[in-house]
MIZARO-348401 format. One record per atom (N, C-alpha, C): x, y, z. Coordinates in pm, whole numbers, padded with zeros to 5 digits. Example, Ala and Ser with C-alpha at 12.3 -4.5 7.8 and 13.67 -1.06 7.14 Angstrom:
2
NODE/xx/yy/zz
NODE/01319/-00569/00780
NODE/01230/-00450/00780
NODE/01320/-00330/00780
NODE/01285/-00225/00708
NODE/01367/-00106/00714
NODE/01290/00003/00787
END
This chain:
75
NODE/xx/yy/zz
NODE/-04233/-07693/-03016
NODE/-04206/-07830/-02979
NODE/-04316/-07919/-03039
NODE/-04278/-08054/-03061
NODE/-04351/-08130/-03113
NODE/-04371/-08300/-03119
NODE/-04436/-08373/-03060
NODE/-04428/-08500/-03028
NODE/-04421/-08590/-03147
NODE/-04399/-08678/-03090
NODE/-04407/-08809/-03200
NODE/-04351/-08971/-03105
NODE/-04432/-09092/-03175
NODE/-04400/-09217/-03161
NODE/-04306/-09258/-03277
NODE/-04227/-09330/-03257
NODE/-04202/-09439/-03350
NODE/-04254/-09532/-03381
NODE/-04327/-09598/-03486
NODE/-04377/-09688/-03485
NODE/-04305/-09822/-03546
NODE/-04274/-09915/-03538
NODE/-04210/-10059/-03609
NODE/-04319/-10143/-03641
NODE/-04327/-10142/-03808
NODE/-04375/-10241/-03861
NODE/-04312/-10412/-03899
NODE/-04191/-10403/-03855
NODE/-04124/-10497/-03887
NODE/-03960/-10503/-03804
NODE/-03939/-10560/-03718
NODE/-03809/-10567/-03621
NODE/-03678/-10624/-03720
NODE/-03614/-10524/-03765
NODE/-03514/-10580/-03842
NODE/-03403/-10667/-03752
NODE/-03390/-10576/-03670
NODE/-03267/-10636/-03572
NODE/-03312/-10766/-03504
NODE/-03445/-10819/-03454
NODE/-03433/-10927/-03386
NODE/-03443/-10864/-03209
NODE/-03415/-10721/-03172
NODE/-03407/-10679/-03103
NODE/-03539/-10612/-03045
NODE/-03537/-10491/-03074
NODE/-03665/-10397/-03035
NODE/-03804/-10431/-03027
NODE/-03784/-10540/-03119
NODE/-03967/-10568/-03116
NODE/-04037/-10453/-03197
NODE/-04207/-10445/-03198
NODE/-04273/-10399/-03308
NODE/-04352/-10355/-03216
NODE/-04424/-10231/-03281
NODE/-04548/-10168/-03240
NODE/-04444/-10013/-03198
NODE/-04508/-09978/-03113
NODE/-04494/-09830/-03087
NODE/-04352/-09860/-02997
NODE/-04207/-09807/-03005
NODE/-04096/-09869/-02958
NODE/-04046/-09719/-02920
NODE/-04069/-09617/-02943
NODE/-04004/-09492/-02872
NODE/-04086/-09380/-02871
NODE/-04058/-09298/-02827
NODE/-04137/-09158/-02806
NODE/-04027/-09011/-02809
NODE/-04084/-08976/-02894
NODE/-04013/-08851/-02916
NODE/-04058/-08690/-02945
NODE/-03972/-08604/-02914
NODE/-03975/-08495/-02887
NODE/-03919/-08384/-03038
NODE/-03947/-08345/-03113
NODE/-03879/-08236/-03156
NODE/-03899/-08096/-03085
NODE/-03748/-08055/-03084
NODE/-03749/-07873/-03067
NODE/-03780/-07757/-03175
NODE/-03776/-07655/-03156
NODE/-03862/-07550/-03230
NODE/-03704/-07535/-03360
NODE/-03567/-07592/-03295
NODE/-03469/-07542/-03371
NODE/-03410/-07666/-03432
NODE/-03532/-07744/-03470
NODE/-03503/-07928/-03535
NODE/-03488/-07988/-03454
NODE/-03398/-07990/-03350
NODE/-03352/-08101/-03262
NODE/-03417/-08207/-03238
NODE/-03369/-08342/-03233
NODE/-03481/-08429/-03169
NODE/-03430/-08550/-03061
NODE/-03547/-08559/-02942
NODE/-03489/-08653/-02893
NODE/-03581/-08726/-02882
NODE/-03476/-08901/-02883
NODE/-03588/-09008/-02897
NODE/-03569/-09063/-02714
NODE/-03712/-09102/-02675
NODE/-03694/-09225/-02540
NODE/-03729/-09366/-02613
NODE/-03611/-09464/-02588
NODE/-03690/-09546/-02625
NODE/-03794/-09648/-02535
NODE/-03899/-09673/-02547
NODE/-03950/-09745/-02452
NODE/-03949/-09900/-02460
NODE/-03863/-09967/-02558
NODE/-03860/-10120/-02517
NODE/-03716/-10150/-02410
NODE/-03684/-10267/-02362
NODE/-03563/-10253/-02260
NODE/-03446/-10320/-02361
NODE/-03340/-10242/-02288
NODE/-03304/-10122/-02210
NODE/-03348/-10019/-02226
NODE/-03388/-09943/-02149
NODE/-03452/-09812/-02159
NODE/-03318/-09737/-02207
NODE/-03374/-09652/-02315
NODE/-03239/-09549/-02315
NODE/-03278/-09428/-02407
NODE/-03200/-09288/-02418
NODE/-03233/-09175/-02526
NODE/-03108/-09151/-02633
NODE/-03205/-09082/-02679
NODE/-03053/-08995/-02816
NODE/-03116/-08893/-02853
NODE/-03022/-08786/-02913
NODE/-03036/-08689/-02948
NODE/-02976/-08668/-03077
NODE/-03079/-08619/-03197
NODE/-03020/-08629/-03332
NODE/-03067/-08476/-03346
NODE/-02970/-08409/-03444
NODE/-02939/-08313/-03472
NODE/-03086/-08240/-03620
NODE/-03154/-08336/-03668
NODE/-03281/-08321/-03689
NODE/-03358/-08529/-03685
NODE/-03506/-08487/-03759
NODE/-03533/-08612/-03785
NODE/-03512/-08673/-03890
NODE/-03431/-08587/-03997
NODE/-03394/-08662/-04103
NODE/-03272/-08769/-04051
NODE/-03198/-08725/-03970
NODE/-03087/-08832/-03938
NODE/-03137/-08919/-03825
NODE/-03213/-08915/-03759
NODE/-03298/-09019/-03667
NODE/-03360/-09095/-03756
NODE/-03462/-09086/-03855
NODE/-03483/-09198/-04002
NODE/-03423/-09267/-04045
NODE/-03268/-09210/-04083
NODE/-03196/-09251/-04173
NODE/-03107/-09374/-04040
NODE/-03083/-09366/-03939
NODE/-03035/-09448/-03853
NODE/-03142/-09553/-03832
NODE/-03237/-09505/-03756
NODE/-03361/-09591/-03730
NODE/-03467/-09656/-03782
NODE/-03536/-09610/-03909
NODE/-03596/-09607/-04046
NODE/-03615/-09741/-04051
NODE/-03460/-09819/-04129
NODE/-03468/-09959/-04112
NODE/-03545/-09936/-04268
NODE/-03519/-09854/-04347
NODE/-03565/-09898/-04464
NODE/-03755/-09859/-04495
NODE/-03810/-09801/-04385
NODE/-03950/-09819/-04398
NODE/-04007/-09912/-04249
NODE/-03881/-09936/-04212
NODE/-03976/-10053/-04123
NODE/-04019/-09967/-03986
NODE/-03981/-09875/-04005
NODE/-03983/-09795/-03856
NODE/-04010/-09622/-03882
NODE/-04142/-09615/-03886
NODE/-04208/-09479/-03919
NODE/-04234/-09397/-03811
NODE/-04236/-09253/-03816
NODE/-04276/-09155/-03721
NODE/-04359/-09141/-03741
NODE/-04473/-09118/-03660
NODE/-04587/-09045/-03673
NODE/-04600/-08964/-03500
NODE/-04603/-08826/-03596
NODE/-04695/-08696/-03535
NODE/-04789/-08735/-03456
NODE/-04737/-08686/-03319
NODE/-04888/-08669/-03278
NODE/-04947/-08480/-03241
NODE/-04862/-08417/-03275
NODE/-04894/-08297/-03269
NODE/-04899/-08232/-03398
NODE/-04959/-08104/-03435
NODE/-04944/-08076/-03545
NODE/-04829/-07976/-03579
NODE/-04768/-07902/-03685
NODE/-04652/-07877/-03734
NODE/-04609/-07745/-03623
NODE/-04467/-07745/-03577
NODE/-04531/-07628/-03471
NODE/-04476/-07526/-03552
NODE/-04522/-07407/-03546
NODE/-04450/-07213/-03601
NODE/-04334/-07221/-03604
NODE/-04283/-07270/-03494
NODE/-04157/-07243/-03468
NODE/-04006/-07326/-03575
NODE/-04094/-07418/-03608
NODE/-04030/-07558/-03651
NODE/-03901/-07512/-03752
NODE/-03800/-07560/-03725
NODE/-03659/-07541/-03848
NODE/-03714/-07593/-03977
END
């Protein structure tokens, strides 16, 4: 398992706002789930983090960063 923030450098939508906007989880078999923490509070579950990027990304405007390091287990 393995943590991570989202970070937003830039609010495309007008919505979420900027700075640290979710918190997330990967599993040992890719999986990932995001919380987001601006309101509405809410989660998702993407099938790795390449497709959580590619939804959320925003082009660059919205980066993951690790806060754990790579786990053994990792897909």
């Amino acid at each position: 398992m393995r943590r991570f923030i989202l970070r937003r450098s830039h609010d495309v939508s007008g919505i979420s706002g900027t700075g640290d906007v979710a918190e997330g989880v990967q599993f040992s078999d890719g999986t990932v789930t995001i919380r987001w923490t601006t309101h509405p509070r809410s989660h998702v579950v993407w099938d790795s983090i390449a497709d959580a990027e590619h939804v959320h990304g925003h082009g660059g405007a919205t980066r993951v960063h690790w806060l754990d390091g790579p786990s053994l287990n990792a897909a």
